[in-house]
N, C-alpha and C positions, 0 to 999 in steps of 0.2 A: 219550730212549729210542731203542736202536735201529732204523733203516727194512730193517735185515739178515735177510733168513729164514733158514735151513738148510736144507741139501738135503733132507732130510727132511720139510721143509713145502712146500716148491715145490711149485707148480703148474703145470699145464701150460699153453704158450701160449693165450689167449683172444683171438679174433678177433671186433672190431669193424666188421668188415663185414659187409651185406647179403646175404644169398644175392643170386648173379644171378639174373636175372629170367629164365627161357627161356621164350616165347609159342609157344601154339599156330598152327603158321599154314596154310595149305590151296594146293594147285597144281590150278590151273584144270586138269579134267579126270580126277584123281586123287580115292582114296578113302581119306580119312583114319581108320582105327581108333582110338578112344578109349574108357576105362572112368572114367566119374565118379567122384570121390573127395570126400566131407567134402560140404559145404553153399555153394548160389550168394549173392555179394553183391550186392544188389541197388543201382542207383545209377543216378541221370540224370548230365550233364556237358555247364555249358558251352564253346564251344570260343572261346577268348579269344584274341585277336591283342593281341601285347606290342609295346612298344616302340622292341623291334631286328625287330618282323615275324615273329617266333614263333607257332605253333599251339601253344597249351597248354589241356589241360582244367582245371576247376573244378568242383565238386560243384557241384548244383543244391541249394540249402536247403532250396527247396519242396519237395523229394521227400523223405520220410520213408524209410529204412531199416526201419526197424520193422516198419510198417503199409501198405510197399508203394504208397501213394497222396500225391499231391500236396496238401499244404497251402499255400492260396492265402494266409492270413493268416501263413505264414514269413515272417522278414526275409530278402532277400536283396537282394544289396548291389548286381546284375546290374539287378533295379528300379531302383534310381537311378539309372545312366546315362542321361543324356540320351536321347532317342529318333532325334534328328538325326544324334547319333556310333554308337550301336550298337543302334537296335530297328526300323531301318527293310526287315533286310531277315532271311534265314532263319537267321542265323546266334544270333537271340535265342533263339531254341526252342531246351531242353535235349533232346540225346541220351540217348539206348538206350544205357548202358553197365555194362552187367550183368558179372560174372565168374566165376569158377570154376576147383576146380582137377580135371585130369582125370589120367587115367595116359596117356599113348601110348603104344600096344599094339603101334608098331612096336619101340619098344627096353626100355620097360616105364619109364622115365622120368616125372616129374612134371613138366606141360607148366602155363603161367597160359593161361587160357582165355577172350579176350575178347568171349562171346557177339556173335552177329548177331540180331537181335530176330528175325527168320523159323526160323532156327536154336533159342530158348529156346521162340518156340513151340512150334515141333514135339514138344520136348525136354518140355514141357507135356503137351500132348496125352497123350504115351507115357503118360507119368508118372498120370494121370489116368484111363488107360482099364486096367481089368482085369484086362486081355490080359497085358497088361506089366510093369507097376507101377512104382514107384520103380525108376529104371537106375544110382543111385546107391548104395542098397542094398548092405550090405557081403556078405550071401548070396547074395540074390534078385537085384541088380541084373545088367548086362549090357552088350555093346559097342555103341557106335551107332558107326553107317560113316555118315560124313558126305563126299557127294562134292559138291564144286564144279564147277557148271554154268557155261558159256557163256551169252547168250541175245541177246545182239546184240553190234553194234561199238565201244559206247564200253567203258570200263575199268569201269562201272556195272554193264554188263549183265551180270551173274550172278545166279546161285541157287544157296542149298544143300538139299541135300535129303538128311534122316535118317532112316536104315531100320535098325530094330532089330536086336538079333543075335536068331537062332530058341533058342537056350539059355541060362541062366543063365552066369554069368561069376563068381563067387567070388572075393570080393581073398583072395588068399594072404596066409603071413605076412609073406612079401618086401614085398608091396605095402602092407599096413600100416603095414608098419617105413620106409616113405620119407615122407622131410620134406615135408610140404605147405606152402606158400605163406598166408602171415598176413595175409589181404586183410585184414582190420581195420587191422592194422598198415600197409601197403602201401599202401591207399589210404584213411587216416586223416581222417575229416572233421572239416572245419575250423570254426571259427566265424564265426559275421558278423564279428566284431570281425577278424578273421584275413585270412580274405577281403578284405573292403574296403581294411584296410591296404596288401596286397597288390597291388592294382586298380590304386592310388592312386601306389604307387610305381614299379610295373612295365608301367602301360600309356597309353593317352595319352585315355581314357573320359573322366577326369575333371579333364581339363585344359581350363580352358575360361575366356575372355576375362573377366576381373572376379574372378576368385574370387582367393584368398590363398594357395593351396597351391601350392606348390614343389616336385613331384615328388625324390625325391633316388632315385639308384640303390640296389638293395638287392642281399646277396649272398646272401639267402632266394632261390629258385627257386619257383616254382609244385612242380614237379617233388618240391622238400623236401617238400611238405604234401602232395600225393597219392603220393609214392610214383614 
């Protein structure tokens, strides 16, 4: 059988790539306009040092997606490591890495939004008090001006602080009609079985005097499985 089509059946080019990713990001001193779009993902992350000396995150397993709360009886594969190689110091405690997608109201673009936990507070609060309500809201919702504060001399010392807009904000149909970002898809959680594999090949946790395992390189990425 033919693999021939007619120009008649053609189709048009289909692209296997990714959207790019474009993050929201913030200048010390300035005030960022943003209109919330779609629904936050919620998610812990540990931050693993690889091999070659890499920072990469990992999902926390203990933290449920769902239900918002940590389950202490998850497997996670982060438990295993020894305590000597990786629980001795802050770097075992899962992060704040919550997400979203917003519009930026400077060009009206769809920005990935990597919450600051002081930042989804606030974003809470609003959300919560009367006043305001849902700022996501496809009618009702509205702008937050989020500006980045200074507050001492190291690269730490900031604050952000978010002040409502005084009017509703309306997504138009422009803003409807833009592609939002597939945090599901993007930052895809993995399994224990996934994880540990992972750990096993790409870091140096579970490498340890006696045991059988062989590390071999892999050209999985951390990176592949979150996104």
């Amino acid at each position: 059988m033919s693999g021939t089509v007619g120009w008649g059946e053609a189709k048009a080019v289909q692209s296997n790539q990714r959207k790019e990713i474009e993050r929201l990001k913030f200048v010390t001193g300035e005030t960022t306009r943003v209109r919330l779009i779609g629904a936050v993902l919620p998610r812990y992350v540990y931050w693993i040092t690889t091999s070659e000396g890499r920072k990469l995150p990992i999902e926390c397993l203990k933290f449920d997606r769902s239900t918002g709360v940590f389950n202490e009886n998850a497997k996670d594969p982060v438990d295993e490591i020894p305590d000597e190689i990786y629980g001795a110091g802050p770097n075992d405690k899962p992060q704040f890495a919550f997400v979203c997608n917003v519009i930026d109201r400077e060009d009206n673009s769809v920005r990935l939004f990597d919450l600051k936990k002081t930042i989804y507070s606030q974003i809470v609060d609003l959300a919560q008090n009367p006043d305001f309500g849902n700022p996501a809201d496809d009618k009702n919702g509205y702008i937050l001006s989020i500006k980045k504060e200074k507050t001492g001399p190291q690269p730490q010392n900031v604050k952000y602080v978010v002040t409502p807009g005084r009017s509703n904000d309306p997504l138009t149909e422009d803003d409807l009609a833009l592609e939002l970002y597939d945090l599901e898809a993007i930052f895809k959680r993995q399994t224990y079985e996934e994880q540990k594999e992972w750990l096993m090949k790409n870091t140096n946790y579970f490498k340890l005097e006696g045991t059988e395992f062989s590390p071999e390189s892999s050209e999985e990425t951390m990176e592949d499985l979150t996104g």
